[in-house]
C-alpha positions as CSV (number, residue, x, y, z in Angstrom):
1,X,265.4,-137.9,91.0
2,X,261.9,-139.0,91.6
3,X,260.1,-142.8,90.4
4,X,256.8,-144.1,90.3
5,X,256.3,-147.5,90.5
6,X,252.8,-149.3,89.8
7,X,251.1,-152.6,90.3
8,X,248.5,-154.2,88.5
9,X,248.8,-152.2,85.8
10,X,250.3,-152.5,82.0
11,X,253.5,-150.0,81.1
12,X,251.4,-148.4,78.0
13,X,248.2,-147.7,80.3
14,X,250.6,-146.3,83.1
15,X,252.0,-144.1,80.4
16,X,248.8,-142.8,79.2
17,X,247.2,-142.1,83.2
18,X,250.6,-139.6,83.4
19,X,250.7,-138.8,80.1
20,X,253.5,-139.7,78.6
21,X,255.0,-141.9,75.5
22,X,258.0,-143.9,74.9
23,X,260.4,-142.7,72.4
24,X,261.6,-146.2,71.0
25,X,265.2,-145.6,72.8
26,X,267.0,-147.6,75.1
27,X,268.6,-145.6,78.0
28,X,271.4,-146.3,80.1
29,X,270.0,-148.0,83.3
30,X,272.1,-146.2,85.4
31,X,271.2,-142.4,84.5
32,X,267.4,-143.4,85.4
33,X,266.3,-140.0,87.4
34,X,269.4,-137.8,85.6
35,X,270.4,-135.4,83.2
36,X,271.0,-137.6,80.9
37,X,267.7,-140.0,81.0
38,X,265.5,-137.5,82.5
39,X,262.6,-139.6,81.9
40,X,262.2,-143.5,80.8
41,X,260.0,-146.4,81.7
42,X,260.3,-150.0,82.6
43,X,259.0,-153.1,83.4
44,X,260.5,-154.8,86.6
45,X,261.0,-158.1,86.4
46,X,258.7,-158.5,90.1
47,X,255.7,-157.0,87.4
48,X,255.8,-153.4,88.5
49,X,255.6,-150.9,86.3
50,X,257.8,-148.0,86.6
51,X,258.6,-144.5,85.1
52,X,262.0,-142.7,86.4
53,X,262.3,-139.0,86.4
54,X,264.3,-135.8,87.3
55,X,261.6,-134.9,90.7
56,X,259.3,-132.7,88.7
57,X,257.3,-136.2,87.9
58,X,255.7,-137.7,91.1
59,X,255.0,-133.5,92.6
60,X,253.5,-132.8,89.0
61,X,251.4,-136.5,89.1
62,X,250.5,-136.0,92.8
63,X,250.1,-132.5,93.6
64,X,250.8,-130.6,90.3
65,X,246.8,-130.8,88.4
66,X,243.7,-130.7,89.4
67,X,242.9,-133.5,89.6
68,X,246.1,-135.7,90.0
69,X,247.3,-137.8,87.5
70,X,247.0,-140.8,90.2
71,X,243.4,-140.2,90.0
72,X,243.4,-141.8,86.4
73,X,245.3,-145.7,87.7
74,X,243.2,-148.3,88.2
75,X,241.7,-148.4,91.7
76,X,243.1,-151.8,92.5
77,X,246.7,-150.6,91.6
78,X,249.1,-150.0,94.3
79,X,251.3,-146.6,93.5
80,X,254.3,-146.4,95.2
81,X,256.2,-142.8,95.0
82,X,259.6,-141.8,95.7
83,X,261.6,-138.2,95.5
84,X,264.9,-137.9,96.5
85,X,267.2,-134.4,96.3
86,X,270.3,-135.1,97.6
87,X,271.3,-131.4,97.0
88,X,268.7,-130.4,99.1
89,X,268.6,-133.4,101.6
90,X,265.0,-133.8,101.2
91,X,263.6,-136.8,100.6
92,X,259.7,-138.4,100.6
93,X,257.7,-141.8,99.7
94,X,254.1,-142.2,99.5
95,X,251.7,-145.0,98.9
96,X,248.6,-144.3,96.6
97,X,245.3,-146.3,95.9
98,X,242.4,-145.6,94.9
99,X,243.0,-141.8,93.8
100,X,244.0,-140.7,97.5
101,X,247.1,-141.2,99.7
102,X,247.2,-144.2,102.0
103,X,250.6,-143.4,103.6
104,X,253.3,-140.5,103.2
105,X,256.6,-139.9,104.5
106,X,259.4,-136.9,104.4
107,X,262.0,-135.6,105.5
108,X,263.6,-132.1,105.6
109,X,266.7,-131.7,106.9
110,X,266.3,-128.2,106.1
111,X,264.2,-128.6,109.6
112,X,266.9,-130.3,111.2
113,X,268.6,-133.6,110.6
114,X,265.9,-135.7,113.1
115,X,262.6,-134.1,111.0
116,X,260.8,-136.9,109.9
117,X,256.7,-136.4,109.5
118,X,254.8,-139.6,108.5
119,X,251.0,-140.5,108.2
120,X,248.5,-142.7,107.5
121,X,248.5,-146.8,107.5
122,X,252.5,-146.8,107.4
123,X,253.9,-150.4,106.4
124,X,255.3,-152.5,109.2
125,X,258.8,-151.6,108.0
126,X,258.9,-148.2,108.5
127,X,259.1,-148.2,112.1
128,X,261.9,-150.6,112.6
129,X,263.6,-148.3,109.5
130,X,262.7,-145.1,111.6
131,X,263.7,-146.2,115.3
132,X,267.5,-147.5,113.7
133,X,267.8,-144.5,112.0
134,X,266.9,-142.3,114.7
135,X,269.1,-143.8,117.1
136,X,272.0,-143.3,114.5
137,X,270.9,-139.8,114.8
138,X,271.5,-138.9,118.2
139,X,274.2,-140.3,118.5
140,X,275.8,-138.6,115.4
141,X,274.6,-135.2,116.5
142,X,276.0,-135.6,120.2
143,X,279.7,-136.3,118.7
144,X,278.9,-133.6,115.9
145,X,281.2,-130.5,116.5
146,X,278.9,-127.2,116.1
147,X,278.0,-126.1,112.4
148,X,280.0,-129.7,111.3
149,X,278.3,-131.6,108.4
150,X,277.8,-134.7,110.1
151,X,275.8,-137.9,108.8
152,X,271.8,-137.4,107.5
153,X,270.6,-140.9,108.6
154,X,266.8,-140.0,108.5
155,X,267.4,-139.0,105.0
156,X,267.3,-142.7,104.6
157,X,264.1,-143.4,106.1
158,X,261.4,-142.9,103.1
159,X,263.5,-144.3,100.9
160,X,264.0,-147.9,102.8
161,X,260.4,-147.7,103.3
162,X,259.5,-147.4,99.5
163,X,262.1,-149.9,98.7
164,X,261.0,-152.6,101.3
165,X,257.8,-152.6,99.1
166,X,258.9,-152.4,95.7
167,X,262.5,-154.1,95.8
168,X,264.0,-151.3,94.5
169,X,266.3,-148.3,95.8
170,X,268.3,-145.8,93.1
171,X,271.6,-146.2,94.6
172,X,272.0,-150.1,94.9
173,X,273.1,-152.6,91.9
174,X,270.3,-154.5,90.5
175,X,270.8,-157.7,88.6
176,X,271.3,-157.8,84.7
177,X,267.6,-158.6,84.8
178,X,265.8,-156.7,87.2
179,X,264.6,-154.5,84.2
180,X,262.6,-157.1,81.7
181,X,261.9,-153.9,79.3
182,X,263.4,-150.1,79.7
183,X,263.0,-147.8,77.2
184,X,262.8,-143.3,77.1
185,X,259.9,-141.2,77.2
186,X,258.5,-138.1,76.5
187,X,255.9,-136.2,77.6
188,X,252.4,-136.6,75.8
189,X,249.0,-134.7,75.5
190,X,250.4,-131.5,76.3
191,X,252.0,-132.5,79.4
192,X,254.8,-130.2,81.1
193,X,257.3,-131.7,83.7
194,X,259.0,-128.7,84.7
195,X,257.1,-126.3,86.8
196,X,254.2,-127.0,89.5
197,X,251.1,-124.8,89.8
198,X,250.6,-125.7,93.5
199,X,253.9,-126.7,95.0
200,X,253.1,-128.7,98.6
201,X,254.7,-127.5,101.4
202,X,256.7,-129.7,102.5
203,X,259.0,-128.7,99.7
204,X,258.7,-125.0,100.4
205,X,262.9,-125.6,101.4
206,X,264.1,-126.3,98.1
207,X,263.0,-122.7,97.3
208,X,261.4,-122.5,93.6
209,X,258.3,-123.8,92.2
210,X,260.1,-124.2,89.1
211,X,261.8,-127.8,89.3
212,X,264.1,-128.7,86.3
């Protein structure tokens, strides 16, 4: 699943920068990012803006056109981006402004269960997040039996640092009224959500440029 979440911004001009529309429907708050509610929007109750999505959403809107959807929010808007594949193990969290990166994070643990690459101006966070988990890490890996499936800790690290800015993480309970409006959507203007022309290549490991 992937999210977006946006600041200083309204939900019906975030929908329009990424093209998109709600559908008038209310979805089940937890199957945001799944199968079953593949796309939907909200309002937090903190005054982000969000839209939820199966991962083809935030490559598409960062990476996916030229020029990025991201391009389109307003330049005082903070955009927080999140993708996590649990299948895959890979996960990633950027912060936008402004049209242009100001800090990304992944990890692959296709490239071992320590990869971690990070850069830019990185919140405060993200090193206390990054030093824990990797000192989880080694110690895992020097109990771990050869080809055992020991514990991904790093996994973790992207996803605490998007959520230690935005209050919000896909696998923890939120209050009855973290959501103050959630509704589907659809794509609008032509959009597609399920194939990237230029895939980046840090997700080269999950094999396909087709991402359903």
């Amino acid at each position: 699943m992937s999210w977006i979440l946006v600041d200083e911004i309204t939900e019906e001009a975030l929908y329009d920068c990424l093209d998109l529309a709600p559908t008038g429907e209310m979805p089940d708050r937890y199957d945001l990012g799944t199968s079953y509610v593949p796309l939907a929007g909200a309002v937090l109750k903190s005054g982000w803006c969000a839209v939820f999505a199966k991962y083809t959403l935030v490559m598409d809107a960062t990476v996916g056109k030229t020029p990025t959807p991201l391009t389109r929010l307003p330049a005082k808007s903070r955009c927080i981006t999140c993708v996590v594949l649990e299948h895959a193990m890979v996960s990633y969290a950027s912060l936008w402004q402004g049209g242009h990166p100001v800090w990304e994070i992944w990890h692959d643990s296709g490239q071992g269960r320590s990869h971690l690459e990070a850069r830019g101006d990185l919140p405060v966070a993200f090193k206390e997040f990054c030093d824990t988990a990797m000192k989880k890490q080694r110690a895992e890996d020097a109990h771990d039996k050869p080809g055992g499936r020991g514990v991904d800790y790093v996994f973790d690290v992207p996803i605490d640092t998007a959520a230690s800015v935005v209050g919000y993480r896909h696998d923890r309970g939120v209050e009855e009224d973290f959501f103050k409006a959630l509704r589907t959507l659809t794509p609008a203007n032509g959009n597609v959500l399920t194939k990237l022309n230029e895939p980046p290549g840090c997700w080269q490991a999950v094999g396909s440029i087709n991402y359903e």
